[in-house]
Legacy VTK file of the C-alpha trace (Angstrom):
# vtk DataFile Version 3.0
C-alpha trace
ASCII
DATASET POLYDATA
POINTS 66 float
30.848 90.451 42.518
30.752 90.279 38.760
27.575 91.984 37.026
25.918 89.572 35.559
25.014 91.539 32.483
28.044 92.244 31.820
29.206 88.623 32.439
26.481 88.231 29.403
27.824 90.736 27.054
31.683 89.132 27.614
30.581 85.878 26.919
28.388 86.979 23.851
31.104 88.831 22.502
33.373 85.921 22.737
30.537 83.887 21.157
30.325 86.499 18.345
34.206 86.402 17.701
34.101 82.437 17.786
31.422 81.862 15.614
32.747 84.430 12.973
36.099 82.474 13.292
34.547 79.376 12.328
32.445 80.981 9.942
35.523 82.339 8.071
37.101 79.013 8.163
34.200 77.132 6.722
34.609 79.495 3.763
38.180 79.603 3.123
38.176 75.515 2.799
34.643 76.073 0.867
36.944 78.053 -1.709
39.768 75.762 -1.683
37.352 73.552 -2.502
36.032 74.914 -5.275
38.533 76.522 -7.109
40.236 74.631 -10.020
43.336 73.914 -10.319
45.680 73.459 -13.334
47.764 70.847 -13.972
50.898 70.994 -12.186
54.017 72.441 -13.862
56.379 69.982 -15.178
60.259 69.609 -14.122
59.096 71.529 -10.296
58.850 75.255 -10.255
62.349 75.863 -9.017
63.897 78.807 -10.740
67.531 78.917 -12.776
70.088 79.975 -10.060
72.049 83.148 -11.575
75.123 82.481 -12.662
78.592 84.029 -11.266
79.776 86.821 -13.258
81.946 86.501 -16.134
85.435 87.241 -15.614
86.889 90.081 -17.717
88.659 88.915 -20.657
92.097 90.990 -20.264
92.148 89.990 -16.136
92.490 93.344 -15.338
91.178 94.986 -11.943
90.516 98.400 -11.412
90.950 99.671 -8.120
88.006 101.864 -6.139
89.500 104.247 -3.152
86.773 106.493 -1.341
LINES 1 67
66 0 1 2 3 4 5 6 7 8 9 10 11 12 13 14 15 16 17 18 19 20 21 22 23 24 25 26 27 28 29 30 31 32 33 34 35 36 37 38 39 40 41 42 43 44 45 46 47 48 49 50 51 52 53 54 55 56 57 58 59 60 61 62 63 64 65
């Protein structure tokens, strides 16, 4: 059969990791909370997509062999 002090201990250490769970939780939306926020960017925060290189202006190619 199971000891029952250690039956205790498990079920305090579960306890333990539950309650600091929740604890860490509580603050994390606490600070959400709190913290300002500035106003939102305008015209969205996507970036400028790169633009395709320039082709060369006499068309010529130059040839790599390794």
């Amino acid at each position: 059969m199971i000891d029952i002090h250690l039956l205790n201990g498990a079920l305090i250490a579960l306890a333990l990791i539950v309650g600091t769970a929740v604890a860490l939780s509580v603050a994390m939306v606490a600070a959400a909370g709190v913290t300002r926020h500035g106003p939102a960017p305008r015209g969205g925060t996507r970036r400028d997509q790169p633009q395709p290189p320039a082709p060369d202006a006499d068309h010529a190619r130059e040839l790599v062999l390794h």
